[in-house]
N, C-alpha and C positions, 0 to 999 in steps of 0.2 A: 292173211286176213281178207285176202280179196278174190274175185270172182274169176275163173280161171282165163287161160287164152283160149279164143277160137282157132283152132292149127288151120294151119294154111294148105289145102289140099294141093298136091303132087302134079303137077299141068301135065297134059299130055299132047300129043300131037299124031302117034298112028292111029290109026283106024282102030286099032284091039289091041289090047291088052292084056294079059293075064297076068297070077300073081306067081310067084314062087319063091318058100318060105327059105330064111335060112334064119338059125337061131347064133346069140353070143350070150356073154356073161357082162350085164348091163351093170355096174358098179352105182346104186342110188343113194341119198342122202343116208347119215345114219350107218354105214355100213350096211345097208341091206345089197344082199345078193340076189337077183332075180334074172329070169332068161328072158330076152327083148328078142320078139321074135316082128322085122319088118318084113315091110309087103314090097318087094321090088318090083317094078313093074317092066314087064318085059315086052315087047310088040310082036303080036305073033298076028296070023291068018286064019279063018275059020267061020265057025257060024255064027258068031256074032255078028257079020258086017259090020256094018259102018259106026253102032256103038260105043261111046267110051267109057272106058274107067278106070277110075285111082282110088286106091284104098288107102288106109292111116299108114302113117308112117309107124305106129305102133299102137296095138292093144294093151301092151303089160305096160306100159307107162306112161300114168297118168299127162294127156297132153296139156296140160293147164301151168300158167309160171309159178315157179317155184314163190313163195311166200319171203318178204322180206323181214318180217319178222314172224317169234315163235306165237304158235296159234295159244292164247290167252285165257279165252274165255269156253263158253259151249260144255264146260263139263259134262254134266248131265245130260246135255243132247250127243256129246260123244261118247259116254259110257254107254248110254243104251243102246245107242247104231252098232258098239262093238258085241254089244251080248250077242244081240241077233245073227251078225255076221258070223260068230263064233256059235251061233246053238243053245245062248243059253239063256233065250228068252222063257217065259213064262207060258206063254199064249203066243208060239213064235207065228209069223206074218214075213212073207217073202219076197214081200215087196215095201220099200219105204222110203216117203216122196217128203224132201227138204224144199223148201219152200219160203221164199220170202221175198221183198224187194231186190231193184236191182244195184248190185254193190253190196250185200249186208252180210258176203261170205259163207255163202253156198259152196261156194266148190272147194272154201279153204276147211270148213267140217269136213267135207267127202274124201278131200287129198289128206287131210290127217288121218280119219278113218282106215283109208285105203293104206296107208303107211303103215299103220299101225297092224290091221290084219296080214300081209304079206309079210313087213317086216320081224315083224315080234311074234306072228301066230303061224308063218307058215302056208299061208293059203292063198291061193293063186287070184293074181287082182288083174281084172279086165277095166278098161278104159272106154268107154266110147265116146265121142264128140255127137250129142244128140240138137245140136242147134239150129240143124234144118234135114229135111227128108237124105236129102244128098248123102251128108256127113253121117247120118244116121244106119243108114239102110248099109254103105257101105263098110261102117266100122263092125255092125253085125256079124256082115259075114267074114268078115276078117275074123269075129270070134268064133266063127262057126270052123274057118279055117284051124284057127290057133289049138280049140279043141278036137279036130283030130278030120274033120271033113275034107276030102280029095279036091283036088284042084276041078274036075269034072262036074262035081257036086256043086262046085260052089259057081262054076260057069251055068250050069242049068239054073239055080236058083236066080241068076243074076239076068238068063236072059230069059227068065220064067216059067220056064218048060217044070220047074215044079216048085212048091209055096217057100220061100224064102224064109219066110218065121219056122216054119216046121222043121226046116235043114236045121237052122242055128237052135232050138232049141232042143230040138234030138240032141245034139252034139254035147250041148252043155246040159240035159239030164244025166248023159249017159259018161260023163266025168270022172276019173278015178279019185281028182283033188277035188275036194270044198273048193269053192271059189268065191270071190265078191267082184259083182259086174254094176263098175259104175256109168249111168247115163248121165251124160253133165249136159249142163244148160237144154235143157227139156220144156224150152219157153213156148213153145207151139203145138199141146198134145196132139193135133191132127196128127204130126206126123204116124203115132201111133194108132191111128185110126182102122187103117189095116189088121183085120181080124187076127191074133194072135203074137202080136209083136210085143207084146206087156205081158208076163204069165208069171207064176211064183214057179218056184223049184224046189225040192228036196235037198236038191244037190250044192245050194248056194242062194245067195241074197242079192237083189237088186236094188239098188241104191238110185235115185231121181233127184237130181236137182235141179229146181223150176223155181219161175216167178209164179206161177200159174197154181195157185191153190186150190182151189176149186173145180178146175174139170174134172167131171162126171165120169170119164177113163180113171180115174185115181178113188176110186169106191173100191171098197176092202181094202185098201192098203195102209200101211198104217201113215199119220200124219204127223210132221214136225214142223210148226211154225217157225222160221228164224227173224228175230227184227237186230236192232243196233245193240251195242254192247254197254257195258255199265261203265258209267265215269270212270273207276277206280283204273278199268281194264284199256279203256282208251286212254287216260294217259300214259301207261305201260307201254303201247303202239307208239305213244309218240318220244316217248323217253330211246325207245330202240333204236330212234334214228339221229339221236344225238344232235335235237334242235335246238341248242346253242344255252345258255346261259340260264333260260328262265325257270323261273322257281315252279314249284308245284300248282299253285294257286293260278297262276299265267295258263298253265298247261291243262289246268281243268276249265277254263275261259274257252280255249283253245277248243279242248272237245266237245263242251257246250255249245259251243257257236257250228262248230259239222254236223250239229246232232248226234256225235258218237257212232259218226256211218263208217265203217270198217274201210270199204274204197278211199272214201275223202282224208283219211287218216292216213293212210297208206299215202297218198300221194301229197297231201299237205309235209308228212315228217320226212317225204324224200327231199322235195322242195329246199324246206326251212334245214338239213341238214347239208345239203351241199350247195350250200352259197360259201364261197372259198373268199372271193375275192371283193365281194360287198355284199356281205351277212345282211341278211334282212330278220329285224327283229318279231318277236313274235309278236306284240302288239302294232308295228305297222303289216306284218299278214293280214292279220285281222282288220285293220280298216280296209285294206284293198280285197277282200272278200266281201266286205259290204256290196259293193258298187258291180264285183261283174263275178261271181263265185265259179262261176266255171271253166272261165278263160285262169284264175288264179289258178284253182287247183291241177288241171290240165298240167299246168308246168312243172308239177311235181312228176307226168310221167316219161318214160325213154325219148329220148330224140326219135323221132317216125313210127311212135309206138302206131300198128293197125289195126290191135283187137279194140274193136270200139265200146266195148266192156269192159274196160281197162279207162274209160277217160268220162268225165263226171260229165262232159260237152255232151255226150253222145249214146251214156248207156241207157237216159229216161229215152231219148228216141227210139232206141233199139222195140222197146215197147207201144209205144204208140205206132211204131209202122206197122207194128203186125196188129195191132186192131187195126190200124185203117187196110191196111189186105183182110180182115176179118169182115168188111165194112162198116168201121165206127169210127169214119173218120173226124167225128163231129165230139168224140173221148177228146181232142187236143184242146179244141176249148173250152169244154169244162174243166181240164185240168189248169188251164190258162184261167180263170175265174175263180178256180181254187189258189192259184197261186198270189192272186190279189188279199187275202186272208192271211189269219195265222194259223197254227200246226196244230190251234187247240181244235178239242171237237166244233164240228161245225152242224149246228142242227139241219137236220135235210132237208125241212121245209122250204129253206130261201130258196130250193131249186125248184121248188114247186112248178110244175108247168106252165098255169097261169102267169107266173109271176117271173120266169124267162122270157115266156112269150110278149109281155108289156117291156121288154126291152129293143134291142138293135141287133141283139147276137144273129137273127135270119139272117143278118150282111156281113157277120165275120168272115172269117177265113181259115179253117172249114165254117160253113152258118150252122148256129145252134138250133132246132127248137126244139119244145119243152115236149113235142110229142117224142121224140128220140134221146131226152135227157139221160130216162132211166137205166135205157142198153147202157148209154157210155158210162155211165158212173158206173154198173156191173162190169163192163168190159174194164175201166182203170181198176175195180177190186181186181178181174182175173189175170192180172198182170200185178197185182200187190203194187201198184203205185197208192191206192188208196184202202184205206179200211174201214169200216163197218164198225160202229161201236153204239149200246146203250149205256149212255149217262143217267145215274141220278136224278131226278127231277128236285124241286123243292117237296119238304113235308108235305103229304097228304095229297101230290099229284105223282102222276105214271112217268116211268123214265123218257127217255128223250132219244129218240134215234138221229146218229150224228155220222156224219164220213169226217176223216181226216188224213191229213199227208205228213211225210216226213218232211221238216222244216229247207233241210238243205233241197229236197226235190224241190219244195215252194221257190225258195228263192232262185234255183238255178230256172226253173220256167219262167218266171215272171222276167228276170234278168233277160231273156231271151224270147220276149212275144217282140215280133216282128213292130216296126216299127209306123206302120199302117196298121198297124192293128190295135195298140196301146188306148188309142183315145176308147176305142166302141167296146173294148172288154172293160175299161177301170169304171168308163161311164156306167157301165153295166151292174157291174159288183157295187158299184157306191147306190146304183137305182135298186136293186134286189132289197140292200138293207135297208134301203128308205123307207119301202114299199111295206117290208116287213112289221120294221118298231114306228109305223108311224101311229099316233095317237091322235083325239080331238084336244083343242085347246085346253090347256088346265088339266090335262091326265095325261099321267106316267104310264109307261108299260110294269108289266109285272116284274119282280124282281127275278123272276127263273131267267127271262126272257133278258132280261139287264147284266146279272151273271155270262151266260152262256156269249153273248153277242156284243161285249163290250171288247173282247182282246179282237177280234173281227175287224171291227170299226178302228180302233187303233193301228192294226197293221195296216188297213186298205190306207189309211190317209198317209201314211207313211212312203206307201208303194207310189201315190198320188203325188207325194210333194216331192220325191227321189225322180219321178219321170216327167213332171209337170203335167199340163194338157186342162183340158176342158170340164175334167174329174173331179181336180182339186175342190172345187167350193161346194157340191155336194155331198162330196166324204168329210169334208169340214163341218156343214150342215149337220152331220149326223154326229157327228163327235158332240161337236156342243150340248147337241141336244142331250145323250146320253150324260155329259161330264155333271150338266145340271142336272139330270134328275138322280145320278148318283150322291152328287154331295148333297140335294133333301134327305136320301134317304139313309144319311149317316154313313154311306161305303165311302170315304174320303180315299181308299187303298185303289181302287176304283177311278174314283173322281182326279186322284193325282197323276195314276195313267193316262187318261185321258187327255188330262188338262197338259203334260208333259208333250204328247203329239200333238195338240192343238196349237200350244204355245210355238213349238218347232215347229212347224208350218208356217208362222207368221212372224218368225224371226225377223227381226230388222225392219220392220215394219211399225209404221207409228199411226196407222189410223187405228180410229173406235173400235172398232171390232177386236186388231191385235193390240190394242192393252187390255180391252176383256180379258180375252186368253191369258194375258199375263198376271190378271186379274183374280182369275180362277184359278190360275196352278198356285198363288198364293196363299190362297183359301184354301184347297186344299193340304198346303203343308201343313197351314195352320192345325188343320187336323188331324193330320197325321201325326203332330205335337213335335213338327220341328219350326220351332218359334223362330231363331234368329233367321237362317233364310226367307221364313215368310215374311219379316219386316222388314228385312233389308227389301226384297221383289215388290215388298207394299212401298214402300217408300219412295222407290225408282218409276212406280207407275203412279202413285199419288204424285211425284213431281211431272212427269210427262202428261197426266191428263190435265193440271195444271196450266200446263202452258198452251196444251191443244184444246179446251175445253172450257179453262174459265172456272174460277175458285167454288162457284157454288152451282157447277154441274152438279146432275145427278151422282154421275159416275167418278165427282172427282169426291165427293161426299162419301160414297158409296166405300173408296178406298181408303178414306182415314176414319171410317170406320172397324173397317178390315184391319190396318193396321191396330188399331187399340188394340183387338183383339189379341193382336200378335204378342204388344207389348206386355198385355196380361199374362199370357203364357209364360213369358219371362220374369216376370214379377217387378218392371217396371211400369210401377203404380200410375209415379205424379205425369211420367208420357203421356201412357194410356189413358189416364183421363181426361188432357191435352187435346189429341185427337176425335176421343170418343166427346167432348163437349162442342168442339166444332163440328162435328156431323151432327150432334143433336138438335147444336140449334141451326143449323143449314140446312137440314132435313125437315124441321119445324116452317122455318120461312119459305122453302122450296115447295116441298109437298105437302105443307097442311100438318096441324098434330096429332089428327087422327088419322094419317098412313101407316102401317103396319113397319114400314121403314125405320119411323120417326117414333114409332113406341117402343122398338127392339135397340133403339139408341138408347134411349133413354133408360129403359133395362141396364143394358151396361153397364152408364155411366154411376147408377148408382151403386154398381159392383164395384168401381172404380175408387170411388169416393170412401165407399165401405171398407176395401183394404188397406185404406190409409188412417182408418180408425174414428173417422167422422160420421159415427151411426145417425143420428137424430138430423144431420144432413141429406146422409143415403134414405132414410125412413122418408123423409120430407118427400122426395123423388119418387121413389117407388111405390111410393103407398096410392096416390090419385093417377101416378101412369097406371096402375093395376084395372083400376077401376074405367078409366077413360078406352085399355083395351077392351075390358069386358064389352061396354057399350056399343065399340066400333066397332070390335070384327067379331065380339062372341065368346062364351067362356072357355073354351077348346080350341079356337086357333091356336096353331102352333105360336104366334107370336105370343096371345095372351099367357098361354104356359110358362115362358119365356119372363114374363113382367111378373108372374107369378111365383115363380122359383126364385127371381130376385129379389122380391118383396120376405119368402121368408125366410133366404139367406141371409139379409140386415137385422131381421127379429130374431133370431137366431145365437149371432151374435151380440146380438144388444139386451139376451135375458129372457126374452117374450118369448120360452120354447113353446108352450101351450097351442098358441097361433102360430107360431111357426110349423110345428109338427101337422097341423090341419090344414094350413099352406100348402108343406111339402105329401102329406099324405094324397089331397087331391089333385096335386101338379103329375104323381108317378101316374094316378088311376088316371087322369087325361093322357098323358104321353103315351102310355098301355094302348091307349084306344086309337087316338089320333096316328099316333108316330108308329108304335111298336113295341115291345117286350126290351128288345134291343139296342134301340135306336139311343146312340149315346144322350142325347139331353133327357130321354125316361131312364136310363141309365145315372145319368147328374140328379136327376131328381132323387132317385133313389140312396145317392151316394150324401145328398143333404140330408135325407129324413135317417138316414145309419146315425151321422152324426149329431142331430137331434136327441136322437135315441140314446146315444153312448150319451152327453150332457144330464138327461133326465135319470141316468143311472141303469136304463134299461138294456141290460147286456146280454141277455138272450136274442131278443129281436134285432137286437143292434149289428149281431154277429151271424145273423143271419140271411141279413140284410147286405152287410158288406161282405160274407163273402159268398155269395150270387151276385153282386157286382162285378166284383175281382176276377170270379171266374168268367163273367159276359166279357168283361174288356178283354182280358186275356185273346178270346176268341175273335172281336169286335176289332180293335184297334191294336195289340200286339202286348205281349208281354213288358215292354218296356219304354210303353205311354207313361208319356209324363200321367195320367188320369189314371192308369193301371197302378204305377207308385204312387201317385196320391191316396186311392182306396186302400192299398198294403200296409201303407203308414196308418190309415184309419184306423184297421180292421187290428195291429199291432195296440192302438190303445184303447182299444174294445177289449183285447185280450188281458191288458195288465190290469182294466178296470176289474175283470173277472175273475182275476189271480194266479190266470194263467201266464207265467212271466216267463218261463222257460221258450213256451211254445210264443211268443211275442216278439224274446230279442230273436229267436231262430229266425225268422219271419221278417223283422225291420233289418238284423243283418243283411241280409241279400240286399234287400228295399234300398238301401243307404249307400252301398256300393252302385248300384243299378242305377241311383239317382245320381250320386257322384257323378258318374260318367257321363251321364244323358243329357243331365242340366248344369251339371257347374257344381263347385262345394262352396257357393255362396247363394245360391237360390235361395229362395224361399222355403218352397220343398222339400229341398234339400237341409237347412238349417232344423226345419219341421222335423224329420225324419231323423237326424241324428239328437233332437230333444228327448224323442220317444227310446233313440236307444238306449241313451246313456238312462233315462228313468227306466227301462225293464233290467237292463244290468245293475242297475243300483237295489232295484222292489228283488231280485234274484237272489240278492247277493246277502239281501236281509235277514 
């Protein structure tokens, strides 16, 4: 599955050289029988002078290591390489260039191919080593030899006296056998520069395997992308190497975390398979790939292994040397810059010129600037370290042009920027994104812009708090910024990642700032509707800002409100009102009762009160906080929405559907306008006025209503939102209202398991949901 060896050419020491053939009967995998014809090299005198050379140790067999396990995947790119080889393309093309990153099993397709046609078809397979002019030029003529060129011919061609391509391809048109002549590792087209050293044949098919996709030498020929392999086929890689105990589940962790790179696979299952004497599990591989990925993987290969294509350390190098021989040597830290990021796409813009240029990278090492950005990010595509992609935009805007890398190249670069260099690149990447999402006070970025650049900012602060340095606190800066303006905008899936590396950053750390974060990842759970973590995290920061802050902090306020929250979630009531009444009135006394703070308490609390069945309580609360938000912030604040929803959730249940439903009618049409179509509380609003609706007997709209809920959550917050089975439960006794009872229990069946599992079979919800079932089973059964 991996990229073949570079052969080690033949040293010499006289003056001259010549070859002379002799053939055997070469016995190769598979029982194939084939005739290995080497180059011995002999020392003779004559008109070469002082020249030397050494040819392949052989043409007919392929120089590359044998594969330690069997080739898996690639079907279809190997079925087609064989028609060709074999004649029975369609639209045959005689030339055809394999192409992909380095590692991702280039030469392990060609060495199959090649097996495949010699062995099983008969047809004679040439090898050439095309990894530098040297290895190139001379395994040529060794073909040019093999097929039938005199020793004299092939001294002339070698010391110029006549064109070298024209020898070797004379020889090999004029062929009796078919043939397939593979060029392996063809990472540097110049070599091919030279007027006819690339040509098609009648007589046979030339195979090219390169990093190098895109040079303009490779027009007409046909094209075969290669990238990494599918899950299913990388755990098959790793199962072949017999890496110890772990189950399936482990072993697809496993190839997730390589990226499913054919190399890292390869050398991870040697690794993890012979450890004899103190087995290393495969979940401690995995943490010590964290921290240095290339020194771990390395050890999966031979003692003194020296194709440097063979070790994860050394083959991303192999590529950037020869751009910086190309002169780009200024590709290392971009790719260094990229490696500060994640593997998602990365829109192209952060690398905007301007916006390199208002950094430090002119004092890296190679120095950046944005007037030479462009070559290196071309020069990393034509070496397939990096790629080229349009995304998607949002509705109603243009896609988005983005570069990206393979996850395991990120990490083994960033693992490996020099250690003078760390501060002025993470500095760098954490100033790009600054620069990019920053906004005026009071405004969010767009949410295209929030999508796309939110896994970005989480990997850099990540890379920031694993190397430390001077980074840290503006990759931090940008998190925050992000995690809040995701949980406004209802993405809590988002807001949890975020708040997950913010929090981790400031692990063990007890000032204001990192209980925020622990503050925010709470809230976030909240949303994400895993209640009991987020109380137990609210409750450990409510105690901590407690002691650091002082009972009627902002912030300590702030989190026993959070907590109600939580408790609601759970459906304890007499807690959550508990809390939620000490933040109302501490929020009251603190900030005033017309802060937007202190009106969105008091919303709650009447939620609170309400599910404990004390309506004309709840009413008493929510009816003048309504009225006191209008006043203060306006009838479409998000907060007034907020006091408004609550107000006719209490009417609601208390009988007053009439105002209740004109409550809930204009709480959706604000949240529509303010918030969004989507945004879960115009979502809640809507899932009240269903329920309005199914009360007043109106089962049409009711069912129409909830399920365009059902389906937004689904999408919004995950199939198996406590909010999601709240609506399903709805929309089930919407249905048996309607008499549809069949298609209801089918519907609250799922619901009631889903809910079992997620919340408990004593929840709320949960009791709720199995009331509904047993009545459509019962209304069924009638």
């Amino acid at each position: 599955m991996t990229e073949g060896v570079e052969p080690h050419q033949s040293e010499v020491s006289a003056p001259r050289t010549a070859v002379s053939d002799h053939g055997r009967l070469f016995r190769a995998e598979r029982d194939q029988h084939i005739t290995e014809y080497h180059t011995h090299i002999a020392a003779t005198l004559g008109a070469l002078g002082d020249q030397q050379w050494a040819g392949p140790d052989s043409v007919r067999v392929p120089l590359a290591a044998r594969m330690h396990s069997p080739i898996r995947d690639r079907r279809d790119l190997r079925r087609a390489l064989l028609a060709a080889v074999l004649g029975n393309e369609p639209e045959p093309k005689g030339i055809h260039i394999v192409h992909g990153m380095p590692g991702c099993g280039k030469t392990a397709v060609a060495l199959t191919v090649f097996d495949e046609a010699v062995g099983g078809h008969g047809l004679t397979g040439l090898w050439v080593n095309a990894s530098s002019a040297t290895s190139f030029r001379a395994g040529m003529l060794a073909v040019a030899t093999d097929r039938g060129a005199s020793q004299d011919e092939v001294d002339a061609a070698r010391a110029g006296r006549r064109p070298a391509a024209d020898l070797v391809w004379h020889y090999l048109g004029r062929s009796d056998e078919r043939w397939l002549l593979v060029l392996d590792n063809a990472d540097e087209p110049s070599i091919f520069q030279e007027p006819g050293w690339l040509r098609p044949s009648p007589r046979g098919t030339v195979l090219v395997t390169t990093r190098h996709g895109a040079a303009p030498l490779w027009h007409g020929a046909a094209s075969h992308p290669l990238g990494v392999l599918e899950v299913s086929d990388a755990v098959d890689v790793l199962l072949d190497f017999q890496v110890g105990d772990a189950d399936l589940a482990v072993l697809e962790q496993l190839a997730h975390s390589l990226g499913c790179h054919p190399l890292a696979l390869m050398l991870a299952g040697t690794y993890l398979g012979q450890q004899v004497l103190e087995p290393v599990t495969v979940h401690d591989y995995l943490q010590r790939l964290r921290h240095d990925p290339s020194t771990v993987l390395d050890l999966g290969a031979e003692p003194g292994e020296r194709d440097l294509r063979r070790l994860i350390s050394s083959t991303w190098q192999l590529s950037l040397d020869a751009l910086h021989r190309q002169g780009l040597p200024e590709a290392t830290t971009v790719l260094r810059i990229l490696s500060c990021y994640a593997p998602d796409p990365l829109p192209v813009g952060l690398l905007a010129p301007p916006r390199l240029d208002a950094t430090a990278l002119a004092q890296a090492d190679p120095p950046l600037t944005g007037g030479r950005a462009n070559s290196a990010v071309m020069g990393l595509k034509s070496q397939s370290l990096v790629s080229l992609h349009h995304v998607p935009g949002d509705s109603g805007r243009p896609a988005v042009r983005t570069v990206q890398a393979h996850a395991l190249l990120l990490d083994t670069v960033a693992a490996r920027i020099p250690l003078d260099q760390r501060d002025i690149v993470l500095t760098a990447a954490a100033e790009l994104l600054s620069q990019l999402l920053a906004t005026n006070d009071g405004q969010y970025i767009d949410s295209q812009s929030l999508r796309l650049f939110a896994p970005h900012a989480t990997a850099l602060l990540r890379r920031c708090a694993d190397m430390s340095g001077s980074a840290l606190e503006p990759a931090l800066s940008v998190v925050r910024g992000l995690r809040l303006q995701s949980y406004a905008r209802g993405d809590y899936a988002t807001a949890h990642s975020l708040g997950e590396a913010a929090a981790a950053a400031t692990r063990g750390q007890t000032t204001p700032d990192a209980l925020t974060d622990r503050h925010e990842l709470a809230r976030a759970l909240t949303g994400t509707g895993r209640f009991a973590e987020a109380a137990d995290l609210h409750q450990e920061t409510l105690d901590a800002r407690e002691t650091l802050l002082g009972a009627d902090h902002p912030d300590t306020l702030a989190s026993a409100h959070a907590l109600g929250l939580a408790l609601y979630g759970l459906g304890r009531f007499t807690e959550d009102e508990q809390h939620m009444r000490r933040a109302a009135d501490g929020r009251h006394r603190v900030l005033g009762p017309e802060h937007p703070d202190t009106l969105e308490s008091r919303a709650c609390l009447s939620d609170a009160i309400g599910e404990q069945g004390r309506w004309a309580e709840a009413e008493a609360l929510a009816r003048p906080n309504l009225a006191l938000s209008e006043r203060a912030l306006g009838v479409e604040h998000p907060h007034t929405l907020q006091s408004r929803i609550a107000l006719a959730w209490v009417l609601s249940r208390n009988d007053q559907l009439d105002e209740a439903e004109a409550l809930a009618r204009a709480t959706v049409s604000g949240g529509e306008r303010v918030l969004g179509p989507e945004h879960p509380r115009t979502l809640n609003a809507q899932d009240l006025l269903a329920g309005i609706l199914l009360r007043q007997g109106n089962w049409p709209e009711a069912e129409h209503i909830a399920r365009t809920v059902a389906e937004a959550r689904e999408r919004v917050v995950g199939p198996e939102h406590p909010h999601t089975l709240a609506i399903q439960t709805r929309l089930a006794r919407i249905l048996i209202g309607a008499g549809n009872h069949r298609q209801a229990r089918d519907l609250v069946a799922h619901t009631l398991a889903a809910s079992t599992r997620v919340l408990g079979p004593e929840h709320p919800g949960t009791l709720n949901c199995r009331e509904v079932y047993e009545l459509a089973t019962t209304e069924e059964n009638a």
